[in-house]
C-alpha positions in Angstrom: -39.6 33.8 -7.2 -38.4 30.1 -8.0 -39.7 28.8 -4.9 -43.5 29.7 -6.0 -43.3 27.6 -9.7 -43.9 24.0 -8.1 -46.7 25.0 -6.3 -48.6 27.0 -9.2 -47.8 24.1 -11.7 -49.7 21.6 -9.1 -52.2 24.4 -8.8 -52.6 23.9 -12.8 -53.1 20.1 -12.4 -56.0 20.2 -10.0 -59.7 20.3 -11.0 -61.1 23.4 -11.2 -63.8 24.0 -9.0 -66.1 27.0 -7.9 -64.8 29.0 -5.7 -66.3 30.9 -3.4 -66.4 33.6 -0.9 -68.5 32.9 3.0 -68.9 36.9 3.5 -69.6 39.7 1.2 -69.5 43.3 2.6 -71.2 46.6 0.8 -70.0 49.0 0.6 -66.4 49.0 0.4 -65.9 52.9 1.4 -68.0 54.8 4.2 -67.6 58.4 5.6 -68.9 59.2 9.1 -69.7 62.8 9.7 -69.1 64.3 13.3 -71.9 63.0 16.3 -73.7 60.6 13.1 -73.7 57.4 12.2 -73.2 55.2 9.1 -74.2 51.6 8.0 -72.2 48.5 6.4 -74.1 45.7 5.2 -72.5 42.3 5.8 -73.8 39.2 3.6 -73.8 35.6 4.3 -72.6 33.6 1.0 -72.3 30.3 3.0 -75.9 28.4 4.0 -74.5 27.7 7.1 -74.8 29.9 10.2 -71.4 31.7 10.8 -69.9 34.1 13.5 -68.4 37.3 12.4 -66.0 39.9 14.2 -65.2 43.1 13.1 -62.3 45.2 14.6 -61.2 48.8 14.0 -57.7 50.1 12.6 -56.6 53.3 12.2 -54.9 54.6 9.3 -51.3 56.1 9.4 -50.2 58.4 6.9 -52.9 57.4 4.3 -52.3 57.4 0.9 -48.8 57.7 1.0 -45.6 54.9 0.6 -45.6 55.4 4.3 -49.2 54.1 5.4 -49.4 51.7 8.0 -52.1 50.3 10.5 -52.4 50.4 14.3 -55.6 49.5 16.7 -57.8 52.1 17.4 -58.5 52.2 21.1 -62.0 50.2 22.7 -64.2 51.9 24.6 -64.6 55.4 25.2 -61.1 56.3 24.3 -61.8 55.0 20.7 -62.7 58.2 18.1 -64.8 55.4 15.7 -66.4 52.3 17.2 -68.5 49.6 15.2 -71.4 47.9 16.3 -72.1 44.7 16.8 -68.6 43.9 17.1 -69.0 40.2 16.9 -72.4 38.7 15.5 -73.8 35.6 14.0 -75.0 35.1 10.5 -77.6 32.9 9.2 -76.6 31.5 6.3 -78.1 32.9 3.2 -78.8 36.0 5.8 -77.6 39.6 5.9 -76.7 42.0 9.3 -76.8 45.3 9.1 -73.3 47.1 11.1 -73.3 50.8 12.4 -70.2 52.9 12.2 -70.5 55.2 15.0 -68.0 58.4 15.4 -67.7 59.2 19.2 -64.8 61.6 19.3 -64.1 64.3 17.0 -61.6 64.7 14.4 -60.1 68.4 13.5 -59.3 66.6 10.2 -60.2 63.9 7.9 -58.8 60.8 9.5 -59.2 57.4 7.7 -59.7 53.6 9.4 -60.6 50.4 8.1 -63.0 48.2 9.7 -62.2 44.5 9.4 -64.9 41.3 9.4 -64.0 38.2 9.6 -65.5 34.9 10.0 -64.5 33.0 13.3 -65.0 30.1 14.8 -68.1 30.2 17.0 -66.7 27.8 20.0 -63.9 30.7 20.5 -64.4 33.7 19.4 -60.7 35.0 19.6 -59.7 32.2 17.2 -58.5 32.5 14.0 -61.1 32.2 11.3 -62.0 28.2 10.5 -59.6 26.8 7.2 -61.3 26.7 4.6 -62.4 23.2 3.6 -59.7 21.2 1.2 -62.0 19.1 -0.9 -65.7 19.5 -1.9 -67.7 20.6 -5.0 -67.5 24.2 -3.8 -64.4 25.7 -1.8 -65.3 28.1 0.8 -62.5 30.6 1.3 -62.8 32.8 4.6 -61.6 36.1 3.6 -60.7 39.2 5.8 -62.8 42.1 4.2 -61.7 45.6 4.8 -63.5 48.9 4.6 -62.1 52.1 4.3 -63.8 54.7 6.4 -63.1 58.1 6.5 -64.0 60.2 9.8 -65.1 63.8 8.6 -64.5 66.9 10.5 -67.7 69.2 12.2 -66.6 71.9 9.7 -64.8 70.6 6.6 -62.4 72.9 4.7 -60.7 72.5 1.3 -57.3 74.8 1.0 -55.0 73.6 -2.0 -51.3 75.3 -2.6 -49.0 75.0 -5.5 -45.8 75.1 -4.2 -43.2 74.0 -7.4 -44.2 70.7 -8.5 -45.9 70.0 -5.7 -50.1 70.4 -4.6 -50.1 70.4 -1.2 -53.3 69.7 0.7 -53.6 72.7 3.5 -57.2 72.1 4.1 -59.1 69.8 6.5 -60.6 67.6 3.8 -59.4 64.6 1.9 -58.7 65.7 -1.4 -59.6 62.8 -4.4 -57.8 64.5 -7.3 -59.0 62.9 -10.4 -56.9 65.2 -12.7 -55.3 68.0 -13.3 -55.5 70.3 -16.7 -52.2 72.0 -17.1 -52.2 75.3 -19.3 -49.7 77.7 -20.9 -51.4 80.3 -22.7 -54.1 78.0 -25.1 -52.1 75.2 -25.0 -53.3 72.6 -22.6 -52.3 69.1 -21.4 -54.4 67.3 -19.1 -52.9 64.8 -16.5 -54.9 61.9 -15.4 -54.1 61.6 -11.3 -56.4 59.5 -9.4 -54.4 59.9 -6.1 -55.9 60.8 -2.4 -54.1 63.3 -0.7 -54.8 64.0 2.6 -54.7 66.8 4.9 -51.1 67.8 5.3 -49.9 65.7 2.6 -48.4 66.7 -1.2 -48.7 64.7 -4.2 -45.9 65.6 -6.7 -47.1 66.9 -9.9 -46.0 64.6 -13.1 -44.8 68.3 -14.9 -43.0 71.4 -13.7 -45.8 74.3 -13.9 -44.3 76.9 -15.9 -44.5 80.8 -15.6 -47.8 82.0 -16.4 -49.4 79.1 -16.4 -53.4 77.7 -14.9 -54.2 74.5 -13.7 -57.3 73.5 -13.0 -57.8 70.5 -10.9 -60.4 68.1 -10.8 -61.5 66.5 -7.3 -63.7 64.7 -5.0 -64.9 65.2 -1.8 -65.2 62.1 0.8 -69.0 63.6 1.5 -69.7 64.2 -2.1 -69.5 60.6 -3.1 -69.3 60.9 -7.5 -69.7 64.5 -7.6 -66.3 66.1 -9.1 -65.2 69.9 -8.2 -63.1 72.5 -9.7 -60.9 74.9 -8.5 -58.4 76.9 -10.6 -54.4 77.2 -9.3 -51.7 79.7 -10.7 -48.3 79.1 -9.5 
């Protein structure tokens, strides 16, 4: 951590100035049902005209310590595709991007979809450093979307199984939090944890004999809206 202290002090003794980013992306979280289509808006903050690329990653064990990335396929082997994949934006301008889902899932698979600014003499390049000194620093930033790929038919199967929920269903689970109760005494537990099909989140108690839970969740599709569903162990 030592080797990081010269370089924040100097960042202390320079001016401060604005900064700023040259993209901003809305929204940060899609979900694409089977055959449809969805839409990101991208949003120019720089007045110049820039060129934007946007790839597609697929997600690996989601919500877990294990999550990692790897490219989804181009083409017609690829099961979510984005559209334009490389564009230019005027500055001050905005492009609307279309999610598309070409292959279907038998379970709720997440990606993210990356834009970046590039270079517009070579598109393959890196995106442009930002510039070091000017009233306003421009800082090209990698933005990255999480979007979940739904099922044709979604299901939503939960399991207690000791101190573990496990997700049997087809559907990403959002647990918000979980009420735990022995007869009237009840503690509630404030999750906010994914859990995706296949996966188990580890409950922060050990349900006891004769005891109800009622968990709290969101659906992917449902956006706010919370839902209920009583376990006994």
């Amino acid at each position: 951590m030592h080797l990081y202290r010269p370089v924040a002090a100097l960042l202390f003794l320079l001016p401060a100035v604005p900064v700023s980013a040259n993209l901003d992306v809305h929204p940060m979280r899609v979900h694409v049902e089977a055959g449809r289509t969805t839409s990101i808006r991208v949003h120019a903050q720089s007045p110049r005209t820039q060129y934007v690329r946007a790839t597609v990653k697929r997600v690996v064990a989601p919500a877990t310590e294990d999550e990692h990335e790897v490219d989804e396929p181009a083409g017609a082997d690829a099961a979510l595709v984005v559209t334009p994949a490389m564009f230019a934006l005027a500055g001050g301008g905005s492009r609307l991007v279309r999610v598309i889902a070409l292959a279907p899932v038998e379970q709720e698979t997440a990606f993210r979809v990356y834009f970046e600014g590039v270079r517009g003499d070579d598109p393959e390049a890196m995106p442009a450093p930002a510039p070091t000194a000017s009233a306003t620093i421009g800082v090209s930033l990698v933005w990255g979307v999480l979007a979940n790929l739904l099922p044709a038919a979604g299901e939503v199967s939960m399991h207690l199984e000791g101190d573990h929920l496990h997700n049997r269903g087809t559907l990403r689970l959002g647990i918000r939090r979980i009420e735990h109760c022995v007869g009237d005494a009840c503690t509630t537990h404030d999750i906010d944890r994914s859990v995706y099909p296949g996966g188990a989140l580890a409950l922060p108690f050990q349900p006891g004999a004769g005891a109800r839970l009622r968990v709290d969740y969101r659906l992917s599709r449902d956006g706010y809206r919370e839902h209920q569903q009583i376990l006994l162990p």
